[in-house]
C-alpha positions as CSV (number, residue, x, y, z in Angstrom):
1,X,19.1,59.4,29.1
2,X,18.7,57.2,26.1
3,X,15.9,57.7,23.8
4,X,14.6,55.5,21.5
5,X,12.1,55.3,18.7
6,X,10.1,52.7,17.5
7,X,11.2,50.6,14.3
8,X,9.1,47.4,12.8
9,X,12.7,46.2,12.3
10,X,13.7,43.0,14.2
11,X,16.9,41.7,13.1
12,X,19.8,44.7,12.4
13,X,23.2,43.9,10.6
14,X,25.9,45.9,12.1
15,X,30.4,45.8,12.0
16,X,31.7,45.8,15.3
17,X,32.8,49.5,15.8
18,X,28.8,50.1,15.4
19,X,28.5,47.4,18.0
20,X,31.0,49.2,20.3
21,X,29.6,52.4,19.9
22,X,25.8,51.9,21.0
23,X,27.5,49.9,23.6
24,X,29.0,53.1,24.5
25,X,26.1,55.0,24.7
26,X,24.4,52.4,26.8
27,X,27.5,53.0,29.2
28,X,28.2,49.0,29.0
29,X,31.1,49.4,30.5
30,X,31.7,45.4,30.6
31,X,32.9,45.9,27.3
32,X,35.5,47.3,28.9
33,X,37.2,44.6,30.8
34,X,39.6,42.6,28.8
35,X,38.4,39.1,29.9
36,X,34.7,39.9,28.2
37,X,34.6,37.5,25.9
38,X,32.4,39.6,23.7
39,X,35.4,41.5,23.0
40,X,37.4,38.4,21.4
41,X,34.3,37.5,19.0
42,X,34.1,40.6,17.8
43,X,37.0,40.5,15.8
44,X,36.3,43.9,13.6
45,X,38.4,44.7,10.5
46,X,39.6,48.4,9.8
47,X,38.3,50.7,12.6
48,X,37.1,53.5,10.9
49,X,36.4,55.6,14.0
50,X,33.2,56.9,16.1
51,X,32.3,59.7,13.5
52,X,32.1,57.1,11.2
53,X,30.2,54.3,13.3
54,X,27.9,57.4,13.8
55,X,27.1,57.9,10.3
56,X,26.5,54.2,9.1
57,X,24.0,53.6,12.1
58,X,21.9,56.3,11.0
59,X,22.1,55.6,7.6
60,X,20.7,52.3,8.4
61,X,17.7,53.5,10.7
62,X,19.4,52.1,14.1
63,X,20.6,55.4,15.4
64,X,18.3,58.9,14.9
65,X,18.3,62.5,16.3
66,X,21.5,65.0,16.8
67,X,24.1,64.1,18.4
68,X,23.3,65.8,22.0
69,X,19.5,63.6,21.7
70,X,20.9,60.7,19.7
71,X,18.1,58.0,19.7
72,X,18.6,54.2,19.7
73,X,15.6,52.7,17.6
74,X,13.5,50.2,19.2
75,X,13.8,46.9,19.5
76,X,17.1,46.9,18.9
77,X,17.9,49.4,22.1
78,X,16.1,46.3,24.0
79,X,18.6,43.6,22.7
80,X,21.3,45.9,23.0
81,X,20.7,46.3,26.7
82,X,19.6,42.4,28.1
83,X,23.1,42.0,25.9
84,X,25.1,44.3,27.5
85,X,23.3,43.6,30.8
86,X,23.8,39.3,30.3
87,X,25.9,37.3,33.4
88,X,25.6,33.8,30.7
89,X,27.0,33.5,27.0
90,X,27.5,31.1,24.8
91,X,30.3,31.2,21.9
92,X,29.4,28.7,19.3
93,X,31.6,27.7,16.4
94,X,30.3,24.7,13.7
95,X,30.9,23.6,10.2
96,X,28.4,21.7,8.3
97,X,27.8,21.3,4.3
98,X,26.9,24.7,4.2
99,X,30.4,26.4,6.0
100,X,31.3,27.4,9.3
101,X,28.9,29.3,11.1
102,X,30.2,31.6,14.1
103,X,27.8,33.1,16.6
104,X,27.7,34.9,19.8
105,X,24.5,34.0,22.3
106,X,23.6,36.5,25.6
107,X,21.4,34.7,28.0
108,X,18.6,36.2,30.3
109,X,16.6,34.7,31.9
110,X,13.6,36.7,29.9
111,X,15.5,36.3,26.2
112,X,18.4,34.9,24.2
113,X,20.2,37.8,21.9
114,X,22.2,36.5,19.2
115,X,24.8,38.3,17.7
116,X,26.0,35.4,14.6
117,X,28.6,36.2,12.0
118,X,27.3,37.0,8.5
119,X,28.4,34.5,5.8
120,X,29.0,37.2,3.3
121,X,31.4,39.6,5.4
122,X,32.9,37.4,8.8
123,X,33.3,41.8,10.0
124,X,29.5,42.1,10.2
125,X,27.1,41.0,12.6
126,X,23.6,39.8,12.8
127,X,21.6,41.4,16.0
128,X,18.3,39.6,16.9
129,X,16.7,37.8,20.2
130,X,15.8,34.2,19.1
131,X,13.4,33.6,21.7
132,X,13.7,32.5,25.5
133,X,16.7,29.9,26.3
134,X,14.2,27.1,26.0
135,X,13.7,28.0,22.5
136,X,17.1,28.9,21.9
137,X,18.1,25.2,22.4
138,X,16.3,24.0,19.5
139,X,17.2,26.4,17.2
140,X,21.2,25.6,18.0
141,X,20.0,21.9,18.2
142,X,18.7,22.2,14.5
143,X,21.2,24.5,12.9
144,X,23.8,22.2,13.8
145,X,22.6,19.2,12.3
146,X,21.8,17.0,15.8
147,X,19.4,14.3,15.1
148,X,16.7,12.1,17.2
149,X,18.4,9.1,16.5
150,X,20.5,6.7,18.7
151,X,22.8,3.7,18.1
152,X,22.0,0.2,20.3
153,X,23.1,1.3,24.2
154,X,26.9,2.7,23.7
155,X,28.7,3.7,27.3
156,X,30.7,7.2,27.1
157,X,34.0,7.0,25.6
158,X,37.1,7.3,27.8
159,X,39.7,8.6,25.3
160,X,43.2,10.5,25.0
161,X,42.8,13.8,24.2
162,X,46.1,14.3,22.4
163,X,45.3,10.9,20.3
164,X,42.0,12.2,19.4
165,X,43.6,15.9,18.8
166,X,45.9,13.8,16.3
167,X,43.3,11.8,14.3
168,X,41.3,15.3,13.7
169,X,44.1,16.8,11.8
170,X,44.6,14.1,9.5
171,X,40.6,13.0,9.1
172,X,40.5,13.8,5.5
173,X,43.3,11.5,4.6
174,X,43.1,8.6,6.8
175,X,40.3,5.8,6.3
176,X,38.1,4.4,8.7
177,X,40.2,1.1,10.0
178,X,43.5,2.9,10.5
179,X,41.0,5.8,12.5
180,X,39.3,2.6,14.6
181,X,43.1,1.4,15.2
182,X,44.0,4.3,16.5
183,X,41.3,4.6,18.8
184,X,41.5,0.7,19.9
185,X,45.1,2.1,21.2
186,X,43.6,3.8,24.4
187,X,39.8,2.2,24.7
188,X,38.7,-1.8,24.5
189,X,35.0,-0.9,23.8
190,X,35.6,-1.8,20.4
191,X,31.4,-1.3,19.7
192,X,31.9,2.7,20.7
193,X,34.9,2.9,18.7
194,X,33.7,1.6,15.6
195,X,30.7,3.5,16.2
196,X,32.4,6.8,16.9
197,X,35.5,6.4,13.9
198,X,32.1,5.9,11.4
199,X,30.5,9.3,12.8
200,X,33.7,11.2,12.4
201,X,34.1,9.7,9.0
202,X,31.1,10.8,8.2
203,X,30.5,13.8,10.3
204,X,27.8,16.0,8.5
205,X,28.4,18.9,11.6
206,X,31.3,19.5,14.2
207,X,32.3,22.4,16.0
208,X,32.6,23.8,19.7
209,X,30.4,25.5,22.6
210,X,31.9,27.5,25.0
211,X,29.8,28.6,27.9
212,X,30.7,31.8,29.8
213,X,29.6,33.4,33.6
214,X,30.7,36.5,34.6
215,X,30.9,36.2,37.9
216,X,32.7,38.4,41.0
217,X,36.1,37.5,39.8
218,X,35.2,38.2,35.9
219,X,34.6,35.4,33.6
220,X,34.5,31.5,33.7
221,X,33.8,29.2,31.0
222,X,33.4,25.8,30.3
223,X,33.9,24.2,26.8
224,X,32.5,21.2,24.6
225,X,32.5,20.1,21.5
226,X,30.5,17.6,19.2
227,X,30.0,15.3,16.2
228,X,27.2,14.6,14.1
229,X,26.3,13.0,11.3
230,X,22.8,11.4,10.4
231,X,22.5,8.9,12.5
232,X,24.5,9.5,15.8
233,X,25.6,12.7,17.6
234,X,28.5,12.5,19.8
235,X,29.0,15.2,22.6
236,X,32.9,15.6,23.8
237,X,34.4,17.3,27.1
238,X,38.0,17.3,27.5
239,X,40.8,18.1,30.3
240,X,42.0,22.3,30.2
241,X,45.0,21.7,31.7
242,X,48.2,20.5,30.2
243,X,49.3,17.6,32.5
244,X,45.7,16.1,32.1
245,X,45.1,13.9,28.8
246,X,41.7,12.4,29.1
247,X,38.5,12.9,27.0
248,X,35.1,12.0,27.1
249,X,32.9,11.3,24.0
250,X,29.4,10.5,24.9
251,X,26.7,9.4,22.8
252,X,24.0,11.8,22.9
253,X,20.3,12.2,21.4
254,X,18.7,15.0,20.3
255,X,16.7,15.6,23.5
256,X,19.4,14.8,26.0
257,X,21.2,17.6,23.8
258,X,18.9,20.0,24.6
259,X,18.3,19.4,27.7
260,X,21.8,19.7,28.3
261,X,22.2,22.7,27.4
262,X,19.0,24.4,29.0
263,X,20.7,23.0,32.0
264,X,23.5,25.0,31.4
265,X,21.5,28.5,30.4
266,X,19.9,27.8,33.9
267,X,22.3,26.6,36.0
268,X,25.9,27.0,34.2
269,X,27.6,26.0,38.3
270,X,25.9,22.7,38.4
271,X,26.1,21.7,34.9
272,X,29.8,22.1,35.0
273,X,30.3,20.0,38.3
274,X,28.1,17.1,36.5
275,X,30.6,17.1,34.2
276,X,33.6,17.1,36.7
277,X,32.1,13.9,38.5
278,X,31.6,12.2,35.5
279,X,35.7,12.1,35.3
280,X,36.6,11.5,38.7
C-alpha cells in the first residue's frame, strides 16, 4: 500500500526517471505499453538509475520513509494517480515571443494534470493539476496567444497540405505576395487568402495539439494545429494519410476555441467525426 504524507506543496519539478519511478510504485503499468504516448514526451536525458531517482525525490520532499514504507507526499500522490489513471491527453507544442513551450495534459473528468517542460532544462518536468478541463481551456487558450477577435465573415479554407507544408519552411524568407501567390494556386477565395498569408506573416503563436484516447485497442489520436497573431486565430486539420493532400484552415475566435476543445476533453469520438464531415 502506498502511503502518503501531507505537503503544502502544489506544483513539484521532477526529470523523467523520477517520473517513472513513482509511476512504478503506483504500479501504472500503462507506462508500460509502448504506444503510451506519455512515454514519447518524456524524452529523459542520462538515466541515472532507480537508486538514484530514489535519492533526488527525497531530497526534494516528494518521496519520505524507508524503502520497505516509502511515502509519496500529498498532493502530488493525487496527481500522480488521476495521471496515471487518465483514458484522455493532450500533447501540446507552441512557439510564441517568449520560445517554445512543450506540455503534457491528463484529463479526468474531476481534474486536468499537467506535466509542461521547464524552460531552463527541456529534461525536467513541471507536475501540477490546473484545474477542471473547463478551466484548463482557458489557460491553453491564453498561453498561446488566441485572441477575441474576428475578421469580417471568412469561410474555412480548403488548401494543399503539401503547398502549405512548403510555404512554412520558407516563412522567414518569403514576403507576403509571393505567400498569397502561392496560396491563390489551390484556393479562389482570395479574401481568406490574403487574410490567412497576413496572419502567418505575422504569426505572434503557432504550434500543434494532439489529442489522445486510450481505448480497448491502445491509443488513438487526433491532431491540429493553429495560427495566431493579434487580430485573427486560425485553427488547421490536415489529412494523416499519404495519398490524401487536403487541409483545412478555419477562422476561429477565442470562444469557439475553447469550446472546441472542451468538446474534445468531453467527448474526444464526436469531436473527431465533426471534423471528418466537415471534409467529406
Amino acid at each position: 500500500m502506498i502511503l502518503a504524507d501531507t505537503l503544502q506543496q502544489s506544483a513539484w519539478t521532477l526529470n523523467a526517471n523520477e517520473i517513472f519511478y513513482l509511476a512504478d510504485m503506483l504500479g501504472a503499468k500503462s507506462l508500460l505499453d509502448m504506444d503510451n504516448p506519455l512515454i514519447g514526451y518524456l524524452r529523459s536525458g542520462e538515466n541515472n538509475g532507480w537508486n538514484e531517482a530514489q535519492y533526488s525525490l527525497k531530497s526534494k520532499g516528494a518521496l519520505n520513509g524507508e524503502a520497505a514504507r516509502e511515502r509519496i507526499t500529498e498532493p502530488l500522490l493525487s496527481s500522480l494517480s488521476a495521471a496515471f489513471d487518465a483514458d484522455k491527453a493532450c500533447w501540446v507544442k507552441y512557439h510564441t515571443e517568449i520560445g517554445p513551450h512543450e506540455q503534457f495534459l491528463h484529463i479526468t473528468e474531476e481534474t486536468v494534470v499537467s506535466l509542461e517542460r521547464t524552460g531552463e532544462n527541456p529534461t525536467l518536468y513541471r507536475i501540477d493539476e490546473i484545474g477542471c478541463f473547463y478551466q484548463a481551456c482557458g489557460i491553453l487558450a491564453g498561453k498561446m496567444k488566441w485572441n477575441t477577435h474576428t475578421l469580417g465573415d471568412i469561410p474555412a479554407l480548403l488548401l494543399s497540405k503539401r503547398t502549405f507544408e512548403e510555404i512554412l519552411v520558407r516563412l522567414d524568407e518569403m514576403d507576403l505576395e509571393e505567400i498569397i501567390a502561392r496560396l491563390g494556386k489551390v484556393s479562389d477565395d482570395q479574401e481568406g487568402i490574403i487574410a490567412l498569408a497576413k496572419c502567418m506573416k505575422t504569426r505572434v503563436a503557432h504550434g500543434s495539439l494532439r489529442l489522445y484516447t486510450r481505448g480497448p485497442d491502445g491509443w488513438e489520436n487526433q491532431c491540429a494545429q493553429f495560427i495566431n497573431n493579434h487580430h485573427m486565430n486560425w485553427l488547421i486539420r490536415s489529412s494523416t494519410r499519404k495519398e490524401e493532400d487536403w487541409l483545412i484552415a478555419t477562422p476561429t475566435p477565442d470562444e469557439a476555441f475553447k469550446e472546441t476543445m472542451r468538446h474534445w476533453f468531453q467527448h474526444p469520438s464526436e469531436a473527431w467525426g465533426a471534423m471528418k464531415q466537415q471534409t467529406s
